[in-house]
N, C-alpha and C positions, 0 to 999 in steps of 0.2 A: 415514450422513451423511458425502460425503466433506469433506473439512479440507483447505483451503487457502490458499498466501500469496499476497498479490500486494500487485508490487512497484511503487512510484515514486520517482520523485527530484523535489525542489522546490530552488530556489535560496537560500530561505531558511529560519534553522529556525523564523523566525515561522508562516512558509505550512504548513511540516512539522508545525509545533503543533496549527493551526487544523486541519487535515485528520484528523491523529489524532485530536486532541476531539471533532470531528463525527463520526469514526466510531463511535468506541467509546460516546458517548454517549446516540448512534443505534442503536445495538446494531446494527450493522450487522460490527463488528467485535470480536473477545473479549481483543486487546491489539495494539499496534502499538508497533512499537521504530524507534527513527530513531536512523540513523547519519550522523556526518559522514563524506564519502569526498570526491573528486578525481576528475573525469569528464576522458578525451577522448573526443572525437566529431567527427563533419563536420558543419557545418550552415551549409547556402547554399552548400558549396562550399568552406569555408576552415574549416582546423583549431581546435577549439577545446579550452581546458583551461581548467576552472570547476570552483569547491567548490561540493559540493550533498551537497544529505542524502538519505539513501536514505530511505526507509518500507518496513520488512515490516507487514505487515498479515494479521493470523489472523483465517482466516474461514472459511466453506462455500461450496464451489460453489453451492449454491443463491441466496446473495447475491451472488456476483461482480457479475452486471448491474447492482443497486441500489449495490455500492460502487463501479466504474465511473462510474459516474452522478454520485452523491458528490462524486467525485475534480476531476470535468471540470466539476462545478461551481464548486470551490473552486478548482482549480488556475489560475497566473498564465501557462505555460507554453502558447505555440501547438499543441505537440503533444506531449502529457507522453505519456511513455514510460509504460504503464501492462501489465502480464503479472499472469499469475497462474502458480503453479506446484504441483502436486500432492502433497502428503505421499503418499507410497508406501507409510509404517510412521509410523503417530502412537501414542505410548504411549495407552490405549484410554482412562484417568482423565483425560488430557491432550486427547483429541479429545472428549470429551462436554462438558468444561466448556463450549469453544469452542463448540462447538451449542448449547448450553443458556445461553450468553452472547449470540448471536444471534438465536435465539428471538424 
C-alpha cells in the first residue's frame, strides 16, 4: 500500500479543523497536522500575502480521490490548492498503521 500526504491550505484554522475532523473521522485519513504559515501568490492578477494553515494529511493513494472529494467539499476556497505527495521511505510500523487507519 503506497502512503501518502496531500497537501492544502484553508484561510481559517476553523475550516482547517473542520476538514481534519472529517478526515480522520472518516478514516479516510490516519493523522493530519495543521500548520500556521504566510502564503504569497498571484491571484486575478495582483500580489497576494495571507495567513493560512497548511494541512498534511496521511493517507494512501488508494484514497486520494475520496479525500479530494472531502476537501472540495468542505473547502471555502475557489480553487484550493490540493497535491498529493509520495513517501519514497516510510518506516514500515509507521506505513501499516496509516493503512490500517484507513481501512
Amino acid at each position: 500500500m503506497d502512503i501518502i500526504a496531500v497537501l492544502t491550505t484553508t484561510d481559517s484554522v476553523e475550516e482547517a479543523r473542520a476538514i481534519s475532523e472529517s478526515l480522520v473521522e472518516g478514516s479516510l485519513a490516519a493523522c493530519v497536522q495543521v500548520s500556521s504559515i504566510e502564503s504569497f501568490y498571484t491571484w486575478k492578477g495582483a500580489m497576494q500575502n495571507d495567513q493560512e494553515y497548511r494541512l498534511l494529511i496521511k493517507t494512501t493513494r488508494e484514497r486520494y480521490d475520496e479525500v479530494q472529494s472531502a476537501i472540495l467539499e468542505l473547502h471555502s476556497y475557489d480553487l484550493p490548492a490540493i497535491v498529493a505527495v509520495e513517501f519514497s521511505n516510510a518506516y514500515a510500523l509507521f506505513a501499516d498503521w496509516v493503512a490500517e487507519s484507513v481501512e
